[in-house]
C-alpha atoms as an extended CHARMM CRD file, in Angstrom:
* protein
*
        73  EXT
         1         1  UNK       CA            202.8910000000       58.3530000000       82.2570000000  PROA      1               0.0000000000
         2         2  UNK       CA            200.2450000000       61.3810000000       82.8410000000  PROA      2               0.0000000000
         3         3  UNK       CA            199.2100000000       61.9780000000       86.2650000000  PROA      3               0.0000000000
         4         4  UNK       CA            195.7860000000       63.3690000000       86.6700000000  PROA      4               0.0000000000
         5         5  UNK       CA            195.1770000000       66.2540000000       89.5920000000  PROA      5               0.0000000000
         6         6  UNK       CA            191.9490000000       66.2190000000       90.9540000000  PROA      6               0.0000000000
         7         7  UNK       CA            191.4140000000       69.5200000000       92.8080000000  PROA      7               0.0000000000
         8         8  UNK       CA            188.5260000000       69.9870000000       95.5870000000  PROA      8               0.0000000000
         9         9  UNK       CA            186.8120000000       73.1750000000       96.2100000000  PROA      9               0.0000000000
        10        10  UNK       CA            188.4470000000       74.9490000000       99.1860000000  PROA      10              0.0000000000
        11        11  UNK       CA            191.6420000000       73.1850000000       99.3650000000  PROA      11              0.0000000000
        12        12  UNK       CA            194.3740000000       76.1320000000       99.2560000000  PROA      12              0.0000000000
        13        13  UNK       CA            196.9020000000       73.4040000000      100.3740000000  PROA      13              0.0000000000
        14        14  UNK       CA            196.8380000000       71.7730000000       97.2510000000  PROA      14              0.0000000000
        15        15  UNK       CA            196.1590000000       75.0120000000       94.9200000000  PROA      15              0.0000000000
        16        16  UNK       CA            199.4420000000       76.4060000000       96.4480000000  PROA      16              0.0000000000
        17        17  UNK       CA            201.3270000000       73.4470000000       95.6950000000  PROA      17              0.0000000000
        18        18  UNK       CA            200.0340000000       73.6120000000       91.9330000000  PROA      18              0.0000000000
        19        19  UNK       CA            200.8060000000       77.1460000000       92.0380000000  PROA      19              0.0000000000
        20        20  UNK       CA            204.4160000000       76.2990000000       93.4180000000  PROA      20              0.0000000000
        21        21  UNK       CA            204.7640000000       73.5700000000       90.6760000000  PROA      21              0.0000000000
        22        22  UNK       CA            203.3080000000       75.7210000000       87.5010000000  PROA      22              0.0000000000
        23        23  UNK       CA            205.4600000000       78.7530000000       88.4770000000  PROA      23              0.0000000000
        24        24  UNK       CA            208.7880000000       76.2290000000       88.7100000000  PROA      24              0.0000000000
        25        25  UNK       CA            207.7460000000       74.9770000000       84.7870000000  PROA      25              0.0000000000
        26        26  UNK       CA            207.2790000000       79.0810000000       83.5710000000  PROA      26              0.0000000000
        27        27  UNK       CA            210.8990000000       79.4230000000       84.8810000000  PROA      27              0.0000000000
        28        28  UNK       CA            211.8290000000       76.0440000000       83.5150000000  PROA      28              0.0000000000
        29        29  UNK       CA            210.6030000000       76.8900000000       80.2090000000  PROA      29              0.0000000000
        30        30  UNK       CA            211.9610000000       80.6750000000       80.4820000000  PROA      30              0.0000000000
        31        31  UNK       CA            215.4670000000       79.2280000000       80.8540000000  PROA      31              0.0000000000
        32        32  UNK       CA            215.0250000000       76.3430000000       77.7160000000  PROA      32              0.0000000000
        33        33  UNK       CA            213.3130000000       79.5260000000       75.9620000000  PROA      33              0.0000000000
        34        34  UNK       CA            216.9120000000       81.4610000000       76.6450000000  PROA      34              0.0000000000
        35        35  UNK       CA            218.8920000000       78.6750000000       76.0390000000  PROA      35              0.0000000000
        36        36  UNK       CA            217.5270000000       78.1590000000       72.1880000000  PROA      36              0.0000000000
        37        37  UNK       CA            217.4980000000       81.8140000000       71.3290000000  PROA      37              0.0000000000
        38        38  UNK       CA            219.2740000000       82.4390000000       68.5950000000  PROA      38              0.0000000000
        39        39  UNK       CA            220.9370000000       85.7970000000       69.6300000000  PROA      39              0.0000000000
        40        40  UNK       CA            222.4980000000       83.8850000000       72.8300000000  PROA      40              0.0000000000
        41        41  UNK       CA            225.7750000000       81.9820000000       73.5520000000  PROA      41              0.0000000000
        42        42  UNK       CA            224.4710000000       78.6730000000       74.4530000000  PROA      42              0.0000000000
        43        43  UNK       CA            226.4300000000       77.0110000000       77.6090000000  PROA      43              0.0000000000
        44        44  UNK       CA            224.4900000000       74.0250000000       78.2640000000  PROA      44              0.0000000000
        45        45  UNK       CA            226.3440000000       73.0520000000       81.7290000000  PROA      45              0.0000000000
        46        46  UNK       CA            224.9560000000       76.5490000000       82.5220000000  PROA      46              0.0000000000
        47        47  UNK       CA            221.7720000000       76.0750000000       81.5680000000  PROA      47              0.0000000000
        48        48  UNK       CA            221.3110000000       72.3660000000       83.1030000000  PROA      48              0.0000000000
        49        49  UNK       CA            222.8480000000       73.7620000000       86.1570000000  PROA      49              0.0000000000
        50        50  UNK       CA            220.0650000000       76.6640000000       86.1690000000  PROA      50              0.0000000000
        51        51  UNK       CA            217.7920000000       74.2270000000       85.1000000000  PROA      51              0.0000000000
        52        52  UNK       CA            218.1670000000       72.1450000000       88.6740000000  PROA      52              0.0000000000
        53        53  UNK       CA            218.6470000000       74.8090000000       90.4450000000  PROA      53              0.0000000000
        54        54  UNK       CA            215.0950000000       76.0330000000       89.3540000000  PROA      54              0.0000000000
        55        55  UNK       CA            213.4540000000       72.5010000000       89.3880000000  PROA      55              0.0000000000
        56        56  UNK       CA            215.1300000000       70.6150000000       91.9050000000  PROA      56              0.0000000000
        57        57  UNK       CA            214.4260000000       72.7380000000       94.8900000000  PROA      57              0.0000000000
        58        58  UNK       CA            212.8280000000       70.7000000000       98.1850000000  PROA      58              0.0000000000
        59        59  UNK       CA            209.3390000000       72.4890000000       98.4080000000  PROA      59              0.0000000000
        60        60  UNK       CA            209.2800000000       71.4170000000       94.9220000000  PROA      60              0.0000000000
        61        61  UNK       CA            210.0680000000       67.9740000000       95.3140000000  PROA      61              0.0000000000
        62        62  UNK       CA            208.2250000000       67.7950000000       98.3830000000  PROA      62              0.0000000000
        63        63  UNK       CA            204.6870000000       69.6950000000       96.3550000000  PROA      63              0.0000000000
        64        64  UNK       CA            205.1560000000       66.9950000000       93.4700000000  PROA      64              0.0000000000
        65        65  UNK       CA            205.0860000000       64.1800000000       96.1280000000  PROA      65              0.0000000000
        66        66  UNK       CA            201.8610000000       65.5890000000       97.6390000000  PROA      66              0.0000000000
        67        67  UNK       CA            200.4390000000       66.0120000000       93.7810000000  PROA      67              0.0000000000
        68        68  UNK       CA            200.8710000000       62.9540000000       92.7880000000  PROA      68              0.0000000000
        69        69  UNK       CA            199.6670000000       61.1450000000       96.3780000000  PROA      69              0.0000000000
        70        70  UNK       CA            196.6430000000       63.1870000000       96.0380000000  PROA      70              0.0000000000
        71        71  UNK       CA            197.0440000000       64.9960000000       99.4520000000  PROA      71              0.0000000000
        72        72  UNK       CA            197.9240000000       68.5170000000       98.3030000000  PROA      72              0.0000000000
        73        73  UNK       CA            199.2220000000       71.2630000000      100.1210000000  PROA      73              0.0000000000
């Protein structure tokens, strides 16, 4: 399922809460990157647990919600 963001001029709510959202997938994708390095031990409890940690974080959550409803922040 894709879910299309419509942005309006001027709304710095919303733009932070994309901001919040992209910066929480770099560090995602850092930490996936790290975990399938070839030079690293790979612990994947440690990475899943970094992995929520980093994703699963109420401003998060709570910038998806307002994403996907359309009301930004």
């Amino acid at each position: 399922m894709e879910t299309v963001v419509q942005l309006e001029v001027g709304n710095t709510r919303q733009m932070r809460d994309l901001q919040l959202v992209i910066a929480a997938l770099e560090d995602a994708d850092r930490i996936i990157s790290e975990h399938l390095a070839p030079d690293r031990s790979k612990d994947p409890e440690e990475t899943l647990d970094r992995l929520i940690r980093t994703l699963h974080r109420p401003e998060i959550t709570r910038a998806v919600t307002r994403l996907a409803s359309g009301r930004g922040v």
